[in-house]
Each structure stands twice: as C-alpha cells, then as structure tokens.
C-alpha positions as a Markdown table, in Angstrom:
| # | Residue | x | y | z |
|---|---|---|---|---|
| 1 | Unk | 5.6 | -21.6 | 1.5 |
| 2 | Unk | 2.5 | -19.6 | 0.0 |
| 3 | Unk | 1.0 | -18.4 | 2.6 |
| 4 | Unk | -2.8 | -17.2 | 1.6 |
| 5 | Unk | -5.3 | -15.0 | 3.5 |
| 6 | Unk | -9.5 | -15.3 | 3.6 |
| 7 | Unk | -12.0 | -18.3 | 2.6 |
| 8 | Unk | -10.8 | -21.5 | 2.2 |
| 9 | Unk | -12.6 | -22.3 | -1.0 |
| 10 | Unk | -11.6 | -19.1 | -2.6 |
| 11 | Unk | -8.2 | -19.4 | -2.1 |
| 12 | Unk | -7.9 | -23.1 | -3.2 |
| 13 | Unk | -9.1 | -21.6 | -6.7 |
| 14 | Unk | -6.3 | -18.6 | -6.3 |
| 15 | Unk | -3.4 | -21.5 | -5.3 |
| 16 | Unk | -4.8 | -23.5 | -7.9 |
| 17 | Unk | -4.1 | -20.2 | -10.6 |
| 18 | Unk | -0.9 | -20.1 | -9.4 |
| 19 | Unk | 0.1 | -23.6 | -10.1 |
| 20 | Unk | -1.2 | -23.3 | -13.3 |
| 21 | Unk | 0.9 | -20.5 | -14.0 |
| 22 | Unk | 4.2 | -21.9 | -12.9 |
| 23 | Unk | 4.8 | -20.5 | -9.9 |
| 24 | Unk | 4.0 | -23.4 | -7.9 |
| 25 | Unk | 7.2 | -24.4 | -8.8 |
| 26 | Unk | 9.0 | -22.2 | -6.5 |
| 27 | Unk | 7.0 | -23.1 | -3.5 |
| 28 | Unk | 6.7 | -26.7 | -1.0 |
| 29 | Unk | 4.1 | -25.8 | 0.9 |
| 30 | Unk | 0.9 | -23.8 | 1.0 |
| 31 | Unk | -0.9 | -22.4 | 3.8 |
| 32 | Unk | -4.7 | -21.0 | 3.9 |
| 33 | Unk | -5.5 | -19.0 | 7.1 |
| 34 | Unk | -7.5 | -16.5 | 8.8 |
| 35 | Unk | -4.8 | -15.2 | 11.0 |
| 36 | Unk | -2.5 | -12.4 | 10.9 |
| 37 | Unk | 0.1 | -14.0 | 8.0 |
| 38 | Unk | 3.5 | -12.5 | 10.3 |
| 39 | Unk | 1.9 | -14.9 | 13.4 |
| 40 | Unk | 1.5 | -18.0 | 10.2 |
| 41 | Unk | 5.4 | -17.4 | 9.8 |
| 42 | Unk | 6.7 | -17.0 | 13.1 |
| 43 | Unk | 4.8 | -20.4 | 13.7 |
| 44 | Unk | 6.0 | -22.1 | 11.0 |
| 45 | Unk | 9.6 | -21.2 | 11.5 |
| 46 | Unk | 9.3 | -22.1 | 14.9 |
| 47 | Unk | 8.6 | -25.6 | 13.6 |
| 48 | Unk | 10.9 | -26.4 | 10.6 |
| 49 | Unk | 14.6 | -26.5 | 10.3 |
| 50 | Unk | 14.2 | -23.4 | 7.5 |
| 51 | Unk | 12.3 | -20.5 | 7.3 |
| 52 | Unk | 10.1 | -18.4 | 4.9 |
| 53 | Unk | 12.8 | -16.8 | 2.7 |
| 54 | Unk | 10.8 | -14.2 | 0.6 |
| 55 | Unk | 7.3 | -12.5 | 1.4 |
| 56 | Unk | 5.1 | -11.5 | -1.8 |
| 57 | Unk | 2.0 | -9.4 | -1.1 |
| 58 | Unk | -0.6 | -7.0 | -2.3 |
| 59 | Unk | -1.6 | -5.8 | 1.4 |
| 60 | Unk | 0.6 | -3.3 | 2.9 |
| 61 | Unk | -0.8 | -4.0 | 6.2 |
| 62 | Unk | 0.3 | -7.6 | 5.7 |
| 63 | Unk | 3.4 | -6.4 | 4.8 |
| 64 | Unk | 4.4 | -4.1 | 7.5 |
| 65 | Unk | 4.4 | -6.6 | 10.1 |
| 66 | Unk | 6.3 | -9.0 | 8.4 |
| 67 | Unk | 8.9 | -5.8 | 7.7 |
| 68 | Unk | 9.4 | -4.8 | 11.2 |
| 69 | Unk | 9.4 | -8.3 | 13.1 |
| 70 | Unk | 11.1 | -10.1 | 10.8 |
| 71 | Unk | 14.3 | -8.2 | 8.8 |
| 72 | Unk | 15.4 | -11.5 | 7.6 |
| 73 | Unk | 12.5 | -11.9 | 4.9 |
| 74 | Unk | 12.8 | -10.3 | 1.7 |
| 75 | Unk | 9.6 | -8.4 | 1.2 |
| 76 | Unk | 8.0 | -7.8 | -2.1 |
| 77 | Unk | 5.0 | -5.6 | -2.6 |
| 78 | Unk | 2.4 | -6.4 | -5.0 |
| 79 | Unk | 1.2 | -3.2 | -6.2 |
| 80 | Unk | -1.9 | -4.0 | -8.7 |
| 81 | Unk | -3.3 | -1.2 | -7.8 |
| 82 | Unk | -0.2 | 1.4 | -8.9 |
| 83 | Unk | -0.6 | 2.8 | -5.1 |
| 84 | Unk | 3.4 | 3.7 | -5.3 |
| 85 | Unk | 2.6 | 6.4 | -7.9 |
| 86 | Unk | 0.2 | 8.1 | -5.9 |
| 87 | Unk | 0.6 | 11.2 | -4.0 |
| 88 | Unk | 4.5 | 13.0 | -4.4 |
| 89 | Unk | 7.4 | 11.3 | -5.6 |
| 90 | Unk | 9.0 | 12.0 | -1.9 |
| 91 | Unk | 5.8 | 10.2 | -0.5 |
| 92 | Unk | 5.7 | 7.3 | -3.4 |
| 93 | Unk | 9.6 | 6.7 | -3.0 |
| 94 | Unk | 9.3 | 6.4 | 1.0 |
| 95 | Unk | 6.6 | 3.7 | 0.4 |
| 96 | Unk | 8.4 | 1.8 | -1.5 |
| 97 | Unk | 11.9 | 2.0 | 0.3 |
| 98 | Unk | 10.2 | 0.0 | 2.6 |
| 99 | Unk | 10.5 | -2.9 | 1.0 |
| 100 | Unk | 13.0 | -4.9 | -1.2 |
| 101 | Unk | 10.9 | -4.9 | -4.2 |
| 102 | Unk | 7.7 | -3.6 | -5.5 |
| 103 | Unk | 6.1 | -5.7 | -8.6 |
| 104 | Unk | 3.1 | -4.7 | -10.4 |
| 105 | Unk | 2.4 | -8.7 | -11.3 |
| 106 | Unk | 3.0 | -11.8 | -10.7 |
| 107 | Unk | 5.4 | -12.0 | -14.0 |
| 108 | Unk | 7.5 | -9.2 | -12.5 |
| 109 | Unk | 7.5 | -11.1 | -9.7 |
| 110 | Unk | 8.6 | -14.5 | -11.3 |
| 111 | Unk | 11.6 | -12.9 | -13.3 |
| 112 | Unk | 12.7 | -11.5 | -10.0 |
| 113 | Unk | 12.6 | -14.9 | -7.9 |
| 114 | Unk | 14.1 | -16.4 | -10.9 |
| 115 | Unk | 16.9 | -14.4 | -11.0 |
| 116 | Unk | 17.1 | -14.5 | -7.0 |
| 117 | Unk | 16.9 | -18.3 | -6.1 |
C-alpha cells in the first residue's frame, strides 16, 4: 500500500512519479488522505487479511506514531533533508535508532526493498 498525505490532485502527480519510476511495482494499492497516516493503517489492516509490511516516509511526525503503535512495521525514514547529520553524533545516532532504516532517496530505498521482499 502507498499510503500519501495532502491534496488530492498533488498527490495523484507524486503516485504517478513513482510509477514511472518503478516503484509502483512493489505496491497493490494506493491511498490519498488527509488523516493521521498511523489511523489510515490501523484501518486498513482492520479490513484485509494482511497488513502494511513496511512504512517509508520523510515526516518524522508521521513516523513516530506508526513506530510506537505499531512494532510490527518496518519503518524507513526518508531523510532528504540530511536532518540525521545535524546536531552531535550521540543526538544524530539516537534519531536514527529509531527506526529500521534511514534512506536519503527513493533509490536507496528501492535497493533496500529489493533486497528485503
């Protein structure tokens, strides 16, 4: 499932990129919505036999909740901003032990899942 937050007709251009680029492959559904993206998943897996296997995204407060409600998700950061290497490497390392993977792009991102699934 991708699961995309914010306007409708600029996310059908940023789904749209990303099955251009291949990704699309990896995914059997898509989802646009203005809601909280943990509440999204909990729904969803409420009403299919499977569940949401991996979570990619570049918003950390996206990402926490999905992180502490649901342990079973493999959480990957999308840090295109480099945010991990600011501040100390004590405070950049505790960020990113808080989630299975930090990318920098969707390419690391790929070669990860493709390695993974």
């Amino acid at each position: 499932v991708i699961l995309t937050y914010g306007l409708p007709e600029f996310q059908k251009y940023k789904l749209q990129g990303l099955e251009d680029g291949g990704m699309g492959t990896y995914f059997k559904k898509m989802i646009i919505t203005t809601r909280s993206k943990v509440e999204v998943i909990d729904s969803f897996c409420r009403e299919q036999d499977e569940c949401v296997n991996f979570f990619i995204d570049d918003s950390i407060a996206q990402l926490y909740p999905v992180v502490n409600r649901r342990p079973d998700i493999i959480t990957m950061w999308l840090d295109r901003k480099r945010l991990s290497k600011i501040g100390t490497k004590e405070v950049a390392d505790q960020r990113c032990r808080e989630f299975d993977y930090v990318v920098e792009d969707l390419y690391q991102a790929d070669k990860i899942l493709a390695e993974i699934i």
